[in-house]
N, C-alpha and C positions, 0 to 999 in steps of 0.2 A: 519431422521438424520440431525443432525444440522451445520454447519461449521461457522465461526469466521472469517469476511474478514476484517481487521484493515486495513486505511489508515491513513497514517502518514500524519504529516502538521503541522503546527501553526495556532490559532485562531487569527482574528483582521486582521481587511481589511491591516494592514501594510503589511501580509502575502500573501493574495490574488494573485494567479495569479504567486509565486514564482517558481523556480525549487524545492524548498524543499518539496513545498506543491500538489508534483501531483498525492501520495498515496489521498488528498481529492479530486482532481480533476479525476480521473480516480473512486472511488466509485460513485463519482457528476455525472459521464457519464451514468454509471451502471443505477444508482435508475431511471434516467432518462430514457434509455432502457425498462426500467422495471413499466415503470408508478407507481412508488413508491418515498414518500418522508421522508426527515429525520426528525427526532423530537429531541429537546434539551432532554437529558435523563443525569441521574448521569453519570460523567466522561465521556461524550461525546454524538453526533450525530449520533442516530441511526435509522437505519431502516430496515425494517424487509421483505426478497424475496422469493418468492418460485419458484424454477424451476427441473423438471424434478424429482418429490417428493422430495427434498430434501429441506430443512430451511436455507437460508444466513442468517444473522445476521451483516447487515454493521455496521460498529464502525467509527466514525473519533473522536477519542479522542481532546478531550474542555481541556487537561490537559499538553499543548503545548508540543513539539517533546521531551525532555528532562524528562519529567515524563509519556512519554507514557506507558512505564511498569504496573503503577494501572489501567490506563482505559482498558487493554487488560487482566490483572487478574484477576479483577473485573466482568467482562461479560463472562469471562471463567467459571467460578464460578457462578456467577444468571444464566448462561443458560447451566449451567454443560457440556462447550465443549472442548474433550481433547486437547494438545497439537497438535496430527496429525492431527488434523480437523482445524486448523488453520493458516492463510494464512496474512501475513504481507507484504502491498502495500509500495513500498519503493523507493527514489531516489538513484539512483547510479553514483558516481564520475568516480567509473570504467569502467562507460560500454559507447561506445558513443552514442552523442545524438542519442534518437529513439531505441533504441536497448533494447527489453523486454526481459529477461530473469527470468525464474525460477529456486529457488535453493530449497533443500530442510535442509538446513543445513547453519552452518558457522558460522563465528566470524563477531563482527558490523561493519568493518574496518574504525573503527573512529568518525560513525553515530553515533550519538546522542540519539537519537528514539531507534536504534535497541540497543546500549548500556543498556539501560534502565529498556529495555523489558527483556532480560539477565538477569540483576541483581535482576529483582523483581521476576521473575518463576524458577530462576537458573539453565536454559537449553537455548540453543542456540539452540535445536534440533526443531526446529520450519520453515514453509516454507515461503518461499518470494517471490515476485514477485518485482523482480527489474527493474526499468528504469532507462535508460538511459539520465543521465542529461551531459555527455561532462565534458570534464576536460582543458576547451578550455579557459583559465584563465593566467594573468602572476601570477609569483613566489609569494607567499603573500595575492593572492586573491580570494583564497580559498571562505572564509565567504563572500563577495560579490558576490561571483556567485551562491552560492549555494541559496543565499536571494535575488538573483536578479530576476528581471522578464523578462519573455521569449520576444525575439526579433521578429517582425513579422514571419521572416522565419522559426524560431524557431517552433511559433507556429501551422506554419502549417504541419509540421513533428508531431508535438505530438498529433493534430488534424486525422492527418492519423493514429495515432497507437491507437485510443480507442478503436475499434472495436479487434483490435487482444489483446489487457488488457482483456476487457469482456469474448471474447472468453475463454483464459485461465483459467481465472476464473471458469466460468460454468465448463472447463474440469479439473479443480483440483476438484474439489466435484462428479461429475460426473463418470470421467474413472480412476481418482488418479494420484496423482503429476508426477507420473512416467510416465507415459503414455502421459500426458500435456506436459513433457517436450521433451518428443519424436518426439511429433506433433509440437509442437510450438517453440522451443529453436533455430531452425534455421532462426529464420525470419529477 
């Protein structure tokens, strides 16, 4: 059985290392994990895991946050994986910093990436895994913190939570979204 884990991000060292980009930074921890690496492939960086029988399928779509919609329908499609087997790595304004949550559902709440992805599969019904990037910003600077990069102490909060990203992952393919989020939504 195959599953579909897309991180979101921007290409181009500008991007590197931002809050927006830790859908790529949290797959980066994974293939690592996984003595596995990515390859430039159509519509984004992929590379390919197996654990527990089952096929990941990592994605960091090459097709920057705002067209991530084709590099995620695109690979749904060459590796024929449905909607429920798909899992979208994502920064969240809502949640605070450090704070992983899984949804299985919802509306982009203004995300760019998740916008996108909506429009090009015309379902929302699709699962996420959202972090927490803090809404610890004044009025207006929004697009600055979302493009900014993480503060030492920052980093070492988001340095503590890969292993509980990885985790969830494996148990959304594993036990099912429902069950991952049982285990893991309180942390």
């Amino acid at each position: 059985m195959k599953y579909l884990i897309v991180g979101l991000g921007n290409i181009g060292e500008e991007y590197d290392n931002t809050r927006h980009n830790i859908g790529f930074r949290i797959l980066d921890a994974l293939a690592r994990a996984s003595n596995i690496s990515f390859s430039e492939k159509r519509y984004g960086a992929v590379a390919e895991m197996k654990y527990a029988g089952k096929i990941f399928i990592l994605l960091k779509p090459n097709t920057f946050m705002n067209l991530s919609g084709r590099s995620v329908q695109y690979w749904m499609q060459k590796e024929k994986i449905e909607l429920d087997k798909v899992l979208i790595v994502v920064d969240d304004l809502a949640l605070p910093l450090g704070k992983v949550r899984m949804r299985l559902n919802g509306g982009d709440a203004g995300h760019n990436g998740l916008k996108s992805i909506h429009q090009i599969l015309g379902s929302q019904e699709y699962r996420r895994l959202r972090f927490g990037i803090g809404s610890d910003f004044p009025r207006g600077g929004q697009v600055d913190h979302v493009l900014g990069r993480w503060d030492r102490a920052e980093e070492e909060i988001v340095d503590s939570k890969m292993e509980l990203c990885i985790e969830f992952i494996k148990a959304f393919a594993t036990i099912g979204a429902d069950r991952a989020m049982t285990l893991y939504n309180k942390n």
